[in-house]
MINUNU-259414 format. One record per residue (C-alpha): residue in three letters; x, y, z. Coordinates in steps of 0.05 Angstrom, whole numbers, plus 5000, padded with zeros to 4 digits. Layout:
! residues N
[atom 'Ala'; [X; Y; Z]] ...
! end
This chain:
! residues 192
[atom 'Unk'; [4912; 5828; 7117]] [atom 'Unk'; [4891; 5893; 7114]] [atom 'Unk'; [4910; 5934; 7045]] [atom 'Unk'; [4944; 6005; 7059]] [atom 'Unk'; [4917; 6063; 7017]] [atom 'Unk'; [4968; 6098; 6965]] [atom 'Unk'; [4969; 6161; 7002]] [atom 'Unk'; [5022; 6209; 6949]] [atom 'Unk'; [4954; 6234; 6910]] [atom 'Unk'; [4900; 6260; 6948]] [atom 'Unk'; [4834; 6267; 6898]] [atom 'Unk'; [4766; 6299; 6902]] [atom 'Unk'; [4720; 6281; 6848]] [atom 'Unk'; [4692; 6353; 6822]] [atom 'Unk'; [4616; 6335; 6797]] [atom 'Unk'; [4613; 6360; 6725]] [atom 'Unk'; [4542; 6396; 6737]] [atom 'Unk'; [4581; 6448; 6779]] [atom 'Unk'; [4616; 6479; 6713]] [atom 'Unk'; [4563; 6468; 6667]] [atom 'Unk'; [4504; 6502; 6717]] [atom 'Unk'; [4561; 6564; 6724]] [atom 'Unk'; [4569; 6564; 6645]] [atom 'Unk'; [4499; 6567; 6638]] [atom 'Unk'; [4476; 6611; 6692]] [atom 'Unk'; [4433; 6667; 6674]] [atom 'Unk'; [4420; 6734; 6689]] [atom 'Unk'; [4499; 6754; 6662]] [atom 'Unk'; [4545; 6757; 6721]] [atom 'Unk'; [4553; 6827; 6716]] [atom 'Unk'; [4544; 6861; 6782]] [atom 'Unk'; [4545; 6831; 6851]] [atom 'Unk'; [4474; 6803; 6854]] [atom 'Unk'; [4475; 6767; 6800]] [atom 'Unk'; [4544; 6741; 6821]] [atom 'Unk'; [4510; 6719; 6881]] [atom 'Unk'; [4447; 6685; 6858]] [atom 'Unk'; [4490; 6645; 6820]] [atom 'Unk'; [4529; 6621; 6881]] [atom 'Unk'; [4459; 6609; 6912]] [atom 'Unk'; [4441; 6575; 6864]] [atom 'Unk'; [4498; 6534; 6867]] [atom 'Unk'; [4488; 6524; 6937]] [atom 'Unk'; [4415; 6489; 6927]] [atom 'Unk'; [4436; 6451; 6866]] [atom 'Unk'; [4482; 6410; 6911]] [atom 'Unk'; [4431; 6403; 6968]] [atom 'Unk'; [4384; 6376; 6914]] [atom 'Unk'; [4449; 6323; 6884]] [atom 'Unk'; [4462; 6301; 6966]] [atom 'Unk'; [4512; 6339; 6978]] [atom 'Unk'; [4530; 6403; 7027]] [atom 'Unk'; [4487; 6471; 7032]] [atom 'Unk'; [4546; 6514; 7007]] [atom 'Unk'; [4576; 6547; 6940]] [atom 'Unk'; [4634; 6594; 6927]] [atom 'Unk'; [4654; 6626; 6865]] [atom 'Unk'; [4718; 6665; 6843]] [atom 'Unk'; [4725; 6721; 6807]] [atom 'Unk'; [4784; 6754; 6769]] [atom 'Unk'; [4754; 6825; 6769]] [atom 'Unk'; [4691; 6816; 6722]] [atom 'Unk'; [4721; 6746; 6698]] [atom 'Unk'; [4694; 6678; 6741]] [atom 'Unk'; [4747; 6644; 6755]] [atom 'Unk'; [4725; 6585; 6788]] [atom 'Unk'; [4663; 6553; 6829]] [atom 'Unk'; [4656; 6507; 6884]] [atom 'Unk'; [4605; 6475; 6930]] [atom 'Unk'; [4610; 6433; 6989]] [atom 'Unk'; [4641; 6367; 6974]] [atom 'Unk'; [4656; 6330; 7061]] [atom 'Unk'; [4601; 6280; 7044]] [atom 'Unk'; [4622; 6257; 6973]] [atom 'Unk'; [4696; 6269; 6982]] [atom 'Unk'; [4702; 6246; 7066]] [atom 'Unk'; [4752; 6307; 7070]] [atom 'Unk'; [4726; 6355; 7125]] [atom 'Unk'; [4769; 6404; 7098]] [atom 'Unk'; [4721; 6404; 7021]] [atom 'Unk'; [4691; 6462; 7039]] [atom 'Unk'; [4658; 6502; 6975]] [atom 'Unk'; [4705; 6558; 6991]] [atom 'Unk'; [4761; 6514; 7001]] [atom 'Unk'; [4739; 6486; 6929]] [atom 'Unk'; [4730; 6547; 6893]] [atom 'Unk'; [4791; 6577; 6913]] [atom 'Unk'; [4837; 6513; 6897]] [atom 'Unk'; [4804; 6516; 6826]] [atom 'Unk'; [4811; 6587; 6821]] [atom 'Unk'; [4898; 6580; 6840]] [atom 'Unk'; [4897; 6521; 6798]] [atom 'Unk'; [4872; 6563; 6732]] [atom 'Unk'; [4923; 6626; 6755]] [atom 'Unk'; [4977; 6569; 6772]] [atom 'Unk'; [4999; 6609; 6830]] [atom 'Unk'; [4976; 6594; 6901]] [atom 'Unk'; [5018; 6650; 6939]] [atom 'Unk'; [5001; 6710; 6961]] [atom 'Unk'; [5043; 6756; 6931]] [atom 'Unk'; [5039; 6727; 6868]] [atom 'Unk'; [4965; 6722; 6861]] [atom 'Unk'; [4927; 6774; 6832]] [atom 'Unk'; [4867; 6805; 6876]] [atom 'Unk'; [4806; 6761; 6873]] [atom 'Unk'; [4734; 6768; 6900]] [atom 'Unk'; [4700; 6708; 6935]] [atom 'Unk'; [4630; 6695; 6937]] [atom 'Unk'; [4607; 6652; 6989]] [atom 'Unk'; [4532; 6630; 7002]] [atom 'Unk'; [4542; 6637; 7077]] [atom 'Unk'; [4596; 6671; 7123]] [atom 'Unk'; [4654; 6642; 7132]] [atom 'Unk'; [4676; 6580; 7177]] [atom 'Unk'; [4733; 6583; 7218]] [atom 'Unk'; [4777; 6554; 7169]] [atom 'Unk'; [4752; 6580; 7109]] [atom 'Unk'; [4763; 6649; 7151]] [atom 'Unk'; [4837; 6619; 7160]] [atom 'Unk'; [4854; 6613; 7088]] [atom 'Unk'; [4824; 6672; 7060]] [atom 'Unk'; [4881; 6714; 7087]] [atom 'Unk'; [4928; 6664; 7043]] [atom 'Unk'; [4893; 6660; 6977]] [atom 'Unk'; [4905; 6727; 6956]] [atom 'Unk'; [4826; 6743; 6962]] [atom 'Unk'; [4813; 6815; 6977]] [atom 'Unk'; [4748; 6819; 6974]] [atom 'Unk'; [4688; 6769; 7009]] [atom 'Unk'; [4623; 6780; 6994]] [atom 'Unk'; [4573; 6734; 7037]] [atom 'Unk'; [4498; 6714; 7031]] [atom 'Unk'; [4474; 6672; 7100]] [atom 'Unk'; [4513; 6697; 7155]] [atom 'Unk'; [4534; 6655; 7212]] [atom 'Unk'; [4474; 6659; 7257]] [atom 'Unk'; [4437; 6626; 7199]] [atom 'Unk'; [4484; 6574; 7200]] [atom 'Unk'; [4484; 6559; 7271]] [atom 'Unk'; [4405; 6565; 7271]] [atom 'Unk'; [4400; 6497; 7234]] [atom 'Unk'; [4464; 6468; 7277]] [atom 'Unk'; [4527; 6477; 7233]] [atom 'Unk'; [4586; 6483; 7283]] [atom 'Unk'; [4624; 6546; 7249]] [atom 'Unk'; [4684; 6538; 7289]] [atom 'Unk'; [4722; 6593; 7334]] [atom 'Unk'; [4734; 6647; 7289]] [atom 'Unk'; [4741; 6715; 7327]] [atom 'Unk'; [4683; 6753; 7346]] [atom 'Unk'; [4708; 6817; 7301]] [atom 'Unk'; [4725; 6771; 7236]] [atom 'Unk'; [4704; 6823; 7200]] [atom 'Unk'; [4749; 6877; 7223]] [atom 'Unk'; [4806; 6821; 7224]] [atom 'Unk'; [4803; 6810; 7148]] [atom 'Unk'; [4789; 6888; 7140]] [atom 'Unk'; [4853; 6902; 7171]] [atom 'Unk'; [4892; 6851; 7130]] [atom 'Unk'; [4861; 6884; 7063]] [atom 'Unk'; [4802; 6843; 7054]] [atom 'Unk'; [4736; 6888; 7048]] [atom 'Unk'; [4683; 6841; 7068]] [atom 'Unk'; [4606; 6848; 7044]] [atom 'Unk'; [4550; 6809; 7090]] [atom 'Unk'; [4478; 6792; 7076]] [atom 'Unk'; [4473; 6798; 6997]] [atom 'Unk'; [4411; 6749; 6986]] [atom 'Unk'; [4413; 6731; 7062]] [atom 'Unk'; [4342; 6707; 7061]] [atom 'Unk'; [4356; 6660; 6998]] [atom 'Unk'; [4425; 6633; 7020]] [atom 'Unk'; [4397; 6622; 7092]] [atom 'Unk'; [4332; 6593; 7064]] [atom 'Unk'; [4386; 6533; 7028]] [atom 'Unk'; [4414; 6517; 7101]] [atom 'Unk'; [4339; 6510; 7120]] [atom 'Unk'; [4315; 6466; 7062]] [atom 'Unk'; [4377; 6428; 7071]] [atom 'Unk'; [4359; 6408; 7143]] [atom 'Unk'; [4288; 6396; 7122]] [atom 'Unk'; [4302; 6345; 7066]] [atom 'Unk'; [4346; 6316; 7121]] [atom 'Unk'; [4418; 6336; 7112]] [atom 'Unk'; [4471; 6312; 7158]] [atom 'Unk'; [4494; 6367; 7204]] [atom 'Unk'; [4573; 6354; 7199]] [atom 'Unk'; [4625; 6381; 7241]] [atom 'Unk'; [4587; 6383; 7308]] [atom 'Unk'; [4637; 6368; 7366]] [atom 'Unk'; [4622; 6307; 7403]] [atom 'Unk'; [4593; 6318; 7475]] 
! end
């Protein structure tokens, strides 16, 4: 007899250290460095708990919203991406997840965006995307980013999304490398 799952709530368990790490971060998050090294550092605090080589954070104009890392391994949900996390928190706090409704929010990511994460920032009311690793780096250590269109860039750009790449490249891509040296599992590959 197999037991069927109560499927009306799906949940992700958000590790506590996530919050507290952002709440404590210093330098101030008062330009777009610092703002970064914080999602960095995000990003290596969860490859150092098991989990995923990737952080997000929200901001509200100067105010952080929200942060998010990687959660596929702990969760099983491919779709727990960090941006996918950060920007759920982030609607959750505004209680408004359309796009008209939602006021103009910067994303930080610790690494270009995946194809879906590309997907739903035209949705979340982001308007800005500033990114550390770009995709190469990804790729390089054999995450599978998807098809997202050669010119993703210009695609957001033309939407009203001004995108920023390679703020702290060499620290966000040094994560994804550290990651595959303390042997993280490479999700999301297609099968042969």
């Amino acid at each position: 007899m197999s037991v069927i799952p109560d499927l009306r709530a799906l949940r992700i368990e958000l590790p506590p250290w996530i919050d507290e790490l952002a709440a404590s971060f210093s330098p101030a998050l008062v330009d777009d460095e610092a703002r970064m090294a914080l999602t960095v550092r995000l990003s290596e605090e969860n490859v150092s708990r098991g989990g995923g080589p990737f952080a997000g954070a929200v901001f509200l104009e100067e105010r952080l919203l929200a942060v998010g890392v990687n959660l596929v391994l702990q969760s099983g949900f491919s779709i727990a991406h960090a941006e996918i996390i950060a920007l759920m928190r982030a609607q959750a706090m505004l209680g408004s997840s359309a796009l008209l409704s939602t006021p103009p929010l910067t994303l930080f990511a610790s690494t270009e965006p995946c194809c879906q994460c590309f997907g739903a920032l035209i949705w979340a009311g982001v308007r800005r995307l500033v990114c550390g690793a770009s995709t190469a780096d990804a790729q390089a250590v054999g995450f599978d980013e998807g098809p997202k269109p050669d010119s993703w860039v210009s695609v957001l750009e033309r939407r009203g999304i001004a995108v920023q790449q390679g703020l702290l490249r060499a620290e966000a891509a040094s994560v994804l490398r550290r990651y595959v040296e303390r042997g993280g599992v490479i999700y999301g590959k297609p099968s042969a």
